[in-house]
C-alpha positions in Angstrom: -52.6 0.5 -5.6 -50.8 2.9 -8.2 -51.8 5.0 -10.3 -55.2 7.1 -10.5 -57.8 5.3 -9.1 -61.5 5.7 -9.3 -64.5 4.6 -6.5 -67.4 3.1 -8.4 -70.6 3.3 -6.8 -73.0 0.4 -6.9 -76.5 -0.1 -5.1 -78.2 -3.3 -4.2 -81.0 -3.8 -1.3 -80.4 -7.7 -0.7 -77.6 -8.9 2.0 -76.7 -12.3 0.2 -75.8 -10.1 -3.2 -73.7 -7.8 -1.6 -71.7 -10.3 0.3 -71.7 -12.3 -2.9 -70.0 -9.0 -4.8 -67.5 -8.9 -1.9 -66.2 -12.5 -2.4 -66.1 -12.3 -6.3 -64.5 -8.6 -6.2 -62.0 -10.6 -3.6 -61.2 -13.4 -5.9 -60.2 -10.9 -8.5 -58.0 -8.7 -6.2 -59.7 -6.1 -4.9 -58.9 -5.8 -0.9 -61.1 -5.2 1.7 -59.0 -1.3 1.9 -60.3 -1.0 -1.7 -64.1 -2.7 -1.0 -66.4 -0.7 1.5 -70.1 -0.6 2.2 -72.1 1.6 3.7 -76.1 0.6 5.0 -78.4 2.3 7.5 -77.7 -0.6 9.9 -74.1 -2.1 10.1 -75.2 -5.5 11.9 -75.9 -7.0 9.1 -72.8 -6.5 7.6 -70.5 -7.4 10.5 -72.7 -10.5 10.5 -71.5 -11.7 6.8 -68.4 -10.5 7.1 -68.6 -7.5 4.7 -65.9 -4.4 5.3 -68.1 -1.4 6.3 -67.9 2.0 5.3 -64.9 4.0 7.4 -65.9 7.7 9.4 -63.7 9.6 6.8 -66.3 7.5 4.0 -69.3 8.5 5.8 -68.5 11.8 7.8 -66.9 15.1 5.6 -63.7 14.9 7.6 -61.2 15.3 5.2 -62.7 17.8 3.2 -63.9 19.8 5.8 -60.8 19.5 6.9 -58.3 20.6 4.0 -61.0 24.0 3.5 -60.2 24.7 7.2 -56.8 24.1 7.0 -56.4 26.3 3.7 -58.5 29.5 5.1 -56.9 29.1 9.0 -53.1 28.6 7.1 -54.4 31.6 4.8 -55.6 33.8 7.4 -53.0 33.6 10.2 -50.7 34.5 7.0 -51.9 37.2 5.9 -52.5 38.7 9.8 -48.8 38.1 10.7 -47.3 39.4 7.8 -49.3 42.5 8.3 -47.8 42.3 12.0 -44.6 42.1 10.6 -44.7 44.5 7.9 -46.0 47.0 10.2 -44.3 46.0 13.5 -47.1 46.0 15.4 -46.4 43.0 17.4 -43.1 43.3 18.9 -42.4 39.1 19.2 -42.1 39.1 15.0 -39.0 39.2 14.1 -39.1 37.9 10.7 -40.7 35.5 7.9 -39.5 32.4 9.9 -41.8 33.5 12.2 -44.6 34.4 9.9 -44.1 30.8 8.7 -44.8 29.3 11.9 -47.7 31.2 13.2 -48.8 30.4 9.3 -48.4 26.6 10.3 -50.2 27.3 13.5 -53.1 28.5 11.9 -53.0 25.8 9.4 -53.5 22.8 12.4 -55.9 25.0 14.1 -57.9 25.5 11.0 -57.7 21.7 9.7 -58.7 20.8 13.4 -61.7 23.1 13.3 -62.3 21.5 10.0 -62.5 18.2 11.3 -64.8 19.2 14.0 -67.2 20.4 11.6 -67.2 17.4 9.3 -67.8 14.9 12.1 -71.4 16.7 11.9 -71.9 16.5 8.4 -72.6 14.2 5.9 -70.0 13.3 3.7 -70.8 15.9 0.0 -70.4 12.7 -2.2 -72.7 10.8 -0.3 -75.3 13.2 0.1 -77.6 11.7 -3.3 -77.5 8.2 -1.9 -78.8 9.6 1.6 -82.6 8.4 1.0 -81.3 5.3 -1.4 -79.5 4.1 2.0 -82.5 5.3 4.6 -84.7 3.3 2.5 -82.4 0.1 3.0 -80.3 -0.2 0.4 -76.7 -1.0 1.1 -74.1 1.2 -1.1 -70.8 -0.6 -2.4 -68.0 1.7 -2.9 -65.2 0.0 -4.9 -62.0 1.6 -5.4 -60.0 0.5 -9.1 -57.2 2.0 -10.9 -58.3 3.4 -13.2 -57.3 1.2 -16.6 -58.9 -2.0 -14.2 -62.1 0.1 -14.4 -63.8 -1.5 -17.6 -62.9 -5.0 -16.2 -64.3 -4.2 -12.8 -67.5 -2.7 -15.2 -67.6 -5.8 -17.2 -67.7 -8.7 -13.9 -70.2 -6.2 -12.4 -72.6 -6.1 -15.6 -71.9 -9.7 -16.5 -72.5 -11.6 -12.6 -74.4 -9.0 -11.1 -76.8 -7.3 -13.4 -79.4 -6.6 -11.1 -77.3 -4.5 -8.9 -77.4 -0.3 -10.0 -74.4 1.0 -11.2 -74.4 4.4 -9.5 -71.2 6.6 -11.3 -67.9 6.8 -10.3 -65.6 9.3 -9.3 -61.7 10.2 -8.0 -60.7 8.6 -4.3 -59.0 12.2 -4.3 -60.4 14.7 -1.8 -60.6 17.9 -3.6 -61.8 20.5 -1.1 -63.9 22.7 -3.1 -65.0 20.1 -6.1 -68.6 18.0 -5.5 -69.0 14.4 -6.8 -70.5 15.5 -10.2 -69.5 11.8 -11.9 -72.3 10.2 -9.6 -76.0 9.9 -10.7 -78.1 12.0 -8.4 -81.4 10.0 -9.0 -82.7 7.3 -6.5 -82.5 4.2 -7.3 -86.3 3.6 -7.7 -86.4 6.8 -10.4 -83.5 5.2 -11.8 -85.3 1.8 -12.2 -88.6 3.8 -13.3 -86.7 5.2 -16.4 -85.3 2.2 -17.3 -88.5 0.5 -17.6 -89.9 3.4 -19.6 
């Protein structure tokens, strides 16, 4: 898929819908890489034969991840070419050096990073937390990003009753939230529609 590419975010509570979304999103090319799902209980999913969400979807890996890597890559930096500028450790003998102990602290950091977001929720995910405790499946479908009206369109057109939650970039940015997605449940987002 080239090109900038967007995840749209869609909510539904029924099964059959969501499995029918996955074989009409099919038809039209979207692949199950670019089509995930994430509910509170995956049986149901692995039962119709929907693609379920991934860790890195789920979990803050990756962005958890690139932060470590950046401050571990940052600080191992900046504390060997203080060693080296002063000569307090006698083993640096120059910037190659500095570079590698830079590297070092780069795969300890993302490493640490990874261990932290296997505990954490992932930051995009965190205003569909009680739509998905309460039952509802989300569909994250990723579309470059001039295919995004037409994905819009089938959506509106085949499956109106299903909530169009925002979209936002598949790039992890370490230090940037998901501001593109609607932070309202789905039943206050119902509520204001009927209002």
């Amino acid at each position: 898929m080239g090109g900038a590419v967007r995840r749209l975010y869609y909510l539904t509570d029924d099964l059959n819908v969501t499995r029918a979304i996955s074989d009409r999103l099919h038809e039209v090319g979207i692949s199950d890489w670019n089509f995930h799902v994430l509910a509170r209980e995956n049986s149901g999913l692995y039962t119709h034969h929907i693609h379920s969400a991934l860790a890195h979807h789920y979990k803050d890996i990756i962005r958890i991840g690139e932060v470590g890597a950046l401050y571990g890559g940052a600080s191992a930096f900046v504390l060997s070419s203080c060693g080296l500028y002063f000569s307090s450790w006698f083993w640096l003998n120059d910037w190659v050096d500095v570079l590698l102990i830079s590297f070092v602290g780069l795969l300890v950091g993302a490493l640490g990073g990874v261990r932290l977001g296997l505990n954490r929720e992932n930051h995009r995910l965190k205003s569909f937390h009680d739509d998905i405790e309460a039952g509802y499946n989300l569909i994250m479908v990723d579309v470059r990003k001039e295919d995004r009206p037409r994905i819009r369109e089938l959506m509106n057109m085949e499956f109106a009753n299903v909530s169009y939650r925002g979209n936002d970039s598949t790039f992890v940015r370490p230090f940037k939230s998901g501001e593109r997605i609607f932070p309202q449940s789905v039943d206050a987002h119902s509520q204001q529609k009927s209002t």
